[in-house]
N, C-alpha and C positions, 0 to 999 in steps of 0.2 A: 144553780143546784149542784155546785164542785163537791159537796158531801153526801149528796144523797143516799141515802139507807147505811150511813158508817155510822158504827157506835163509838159515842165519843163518851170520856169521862171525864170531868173535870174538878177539880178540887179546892176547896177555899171556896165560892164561885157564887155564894147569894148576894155579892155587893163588887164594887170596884171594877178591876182588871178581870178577875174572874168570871163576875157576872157580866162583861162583856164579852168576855171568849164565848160562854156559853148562847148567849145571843147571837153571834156573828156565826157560828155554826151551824144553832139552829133555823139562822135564816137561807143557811147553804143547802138544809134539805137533810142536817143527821136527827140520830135520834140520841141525846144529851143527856148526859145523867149531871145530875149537883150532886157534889161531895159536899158535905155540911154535916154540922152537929146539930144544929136549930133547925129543926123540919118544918116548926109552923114558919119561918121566916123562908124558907124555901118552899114550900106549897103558896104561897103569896104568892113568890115571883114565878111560879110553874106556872100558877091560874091569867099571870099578867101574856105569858108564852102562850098560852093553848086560847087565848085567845087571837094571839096573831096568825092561828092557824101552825103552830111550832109544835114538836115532841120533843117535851123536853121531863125529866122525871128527879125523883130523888134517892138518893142511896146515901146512909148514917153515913160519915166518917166523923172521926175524933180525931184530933194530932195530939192530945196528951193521952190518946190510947194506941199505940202505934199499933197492935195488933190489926187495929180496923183497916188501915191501908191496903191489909193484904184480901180482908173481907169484906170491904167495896168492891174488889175488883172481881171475886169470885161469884159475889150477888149479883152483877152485871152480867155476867158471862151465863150465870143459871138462869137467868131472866130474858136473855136477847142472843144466846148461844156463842157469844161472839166478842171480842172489843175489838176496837179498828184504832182507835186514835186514845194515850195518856194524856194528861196535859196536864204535870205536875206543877199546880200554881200555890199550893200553901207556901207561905214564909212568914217568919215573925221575927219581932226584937221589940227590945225597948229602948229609946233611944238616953233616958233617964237610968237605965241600970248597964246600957252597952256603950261602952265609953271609948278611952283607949289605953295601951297596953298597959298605961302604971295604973288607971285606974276602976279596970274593971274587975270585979269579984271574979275567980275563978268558977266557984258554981253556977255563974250568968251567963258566963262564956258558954262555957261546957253545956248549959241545957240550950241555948239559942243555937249553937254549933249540931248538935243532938238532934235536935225538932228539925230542923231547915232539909240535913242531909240526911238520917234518916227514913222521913216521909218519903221521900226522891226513893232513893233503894230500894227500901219495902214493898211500893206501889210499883216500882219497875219491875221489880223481880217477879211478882206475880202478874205483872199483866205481859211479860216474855211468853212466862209458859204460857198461857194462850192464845197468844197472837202466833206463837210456833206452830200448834197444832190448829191456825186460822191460816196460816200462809204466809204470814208477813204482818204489817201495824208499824204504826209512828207514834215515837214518844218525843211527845214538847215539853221541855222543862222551864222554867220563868227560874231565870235568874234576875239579875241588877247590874247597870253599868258600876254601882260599887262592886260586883265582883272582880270589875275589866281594872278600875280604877281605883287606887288605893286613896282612902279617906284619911281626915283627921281626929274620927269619933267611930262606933260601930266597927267595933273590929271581929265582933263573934258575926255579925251580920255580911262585911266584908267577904269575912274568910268562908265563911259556909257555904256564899255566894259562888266564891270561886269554889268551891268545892264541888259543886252541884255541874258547873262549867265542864272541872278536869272529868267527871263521872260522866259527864252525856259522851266525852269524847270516846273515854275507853270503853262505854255502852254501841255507840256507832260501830266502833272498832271489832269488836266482839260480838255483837248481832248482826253485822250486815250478813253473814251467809245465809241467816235465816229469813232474811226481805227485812228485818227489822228495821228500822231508820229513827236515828235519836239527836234533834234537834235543838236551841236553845234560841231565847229571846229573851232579851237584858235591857229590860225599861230603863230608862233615865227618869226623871223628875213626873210623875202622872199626876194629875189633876182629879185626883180620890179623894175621899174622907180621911184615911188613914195619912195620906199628905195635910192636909188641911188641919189636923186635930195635933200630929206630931210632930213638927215642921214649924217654926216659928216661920213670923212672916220674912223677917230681916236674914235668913236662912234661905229660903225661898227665893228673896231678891238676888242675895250672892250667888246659887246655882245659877239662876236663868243668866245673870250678867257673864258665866262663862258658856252659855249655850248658843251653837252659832244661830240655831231656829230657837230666837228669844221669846220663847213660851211654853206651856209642861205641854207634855204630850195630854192626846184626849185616851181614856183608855180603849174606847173601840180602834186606835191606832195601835194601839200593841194588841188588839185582838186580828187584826188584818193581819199580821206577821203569822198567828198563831194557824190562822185558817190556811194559808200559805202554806206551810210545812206540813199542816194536815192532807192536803190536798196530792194529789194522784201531779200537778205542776214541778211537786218536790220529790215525783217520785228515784232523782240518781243524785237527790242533794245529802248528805249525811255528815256527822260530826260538827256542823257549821253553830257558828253564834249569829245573831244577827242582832245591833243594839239598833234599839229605837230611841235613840235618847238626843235627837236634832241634834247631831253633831259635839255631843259635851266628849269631850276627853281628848279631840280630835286635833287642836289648837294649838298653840304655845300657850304656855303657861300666862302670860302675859295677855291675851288675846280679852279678856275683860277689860283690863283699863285702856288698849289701844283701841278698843269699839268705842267705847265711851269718849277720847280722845278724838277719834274722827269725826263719831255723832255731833259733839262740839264745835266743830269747825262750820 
């Protein structure tokens, strides 16, 4: 019970990485709010929580309404007096319209760049002032080891990535006098729908053959990360990234076909 009675918020959060934070939380003992647009698809997965004995609730958000970012986080606070922990998990792309630099539309760029960083800001910025006048709070942002690592495709996704990175730093920076602490976790390859559906397979084959842990991660493993930095354990940790993406970026370049060359032997 490392969270017991903190209010957490979490975003994006009725499926995936999300919907695992929110569970890995809830099982720590907080009280969990879902950021979502589809409430009957999030009252589903509350009724599946409150049955494990979990508080866990829901709060609207929209990411093509930015406004709501900042009134999730005010509804939380008039509901439960309080927020303890952010946990900016929205992000999007397409991976069909985010291509690279010659040939992606400039207004694809631009709205995916938009939505990713954004989101981040808005939701941060309002859940400061209250965690100010709460004492302190931790904000976890999801980023990507495409933010760490530069790709050959998704370059509005890349960069926003990283964007979201250099912001948590200069948020650490900038809020630690207030107790604030602004954390980051950069999945590698997860084992999602949103993998599975966008992601060809032969795509999938080529990351994992440069991954030294040759398999995607589970996402209740990048929700361990998240619970971590929530927790009172990370209370002198601040500005850090932590990737969970088994070793991809870590390597020589080469370290694909020398695995496979070994395997071989």
């Amino acid at each position: 019970m490392r969270l017991k009675d903190k209010v957490i918020l979490v975003t994006s959060s009725t499926r995936g990485i999300g919907y695992a934070i929110v569970s890995a939380c809830a099982a720590e003992g907080a009280i969990v709010y879902m950021a979502a647009r589809n409430e009957e698809r999030a009252n589903a997965r509350i009724a599946e929580f409150t049955e494990k004995g979990y508080t866990v609730k829901f709060v609207y958000n929209d990411a093509t309404k930015p406004e709501t970012f900042k009134t999730m986080i005010d509804e939380v606070v008039e509901k439960e007096g309080k927020i303890d922990v952010l946990v900016n998990n929205f992000g999007t792309s397409d991976p069909k319209k985010d291509l690279d630099i010659e040939h992606t539309k400039v207004d694809d760029f631009l709205k995916f760049v938009d939505l990713n960083i954004a989101s981040v800001f808005i939701a941060s910025q309002a859940a400061i002032h209250h965690m100010k006048e709460n004492g302190g709070g931790s904000i976890i942002n999801i980023s990507s080891i495409g933010g760490i690592v530069p790709d050959i495709s998704q370059i509005a996704y890349g960069t926003s990535k990283a964007g979201i990175i250099h912001m948590s730093k200069m948020i650490a920076v900038q809020e630690a006098r207030n107790n604030i602490r602004c954390n980051v976790v950069a999945p590698g390859m997860t084992a999602t729908d949103g993998v599975k559906d966008n992601l060809n397979e032969n795509f999938q084959n080529m990351f994992l053959k440069n991954t030294p842990i040759k398999r995607m991660a589970e996402p209740e493993e990048i929700a361990q990360a998240v619970v971590y930095f929530a927790t009172d354990a990370a209370a002198y940790t601040t500005g850090q990234v932590m990737a969970v993406a088994g070793g991809f970026g870590l390597a020589t370049p080469i370290f694909g076909d020398l695995s496979e060359s070994l395997t071989s032997r």
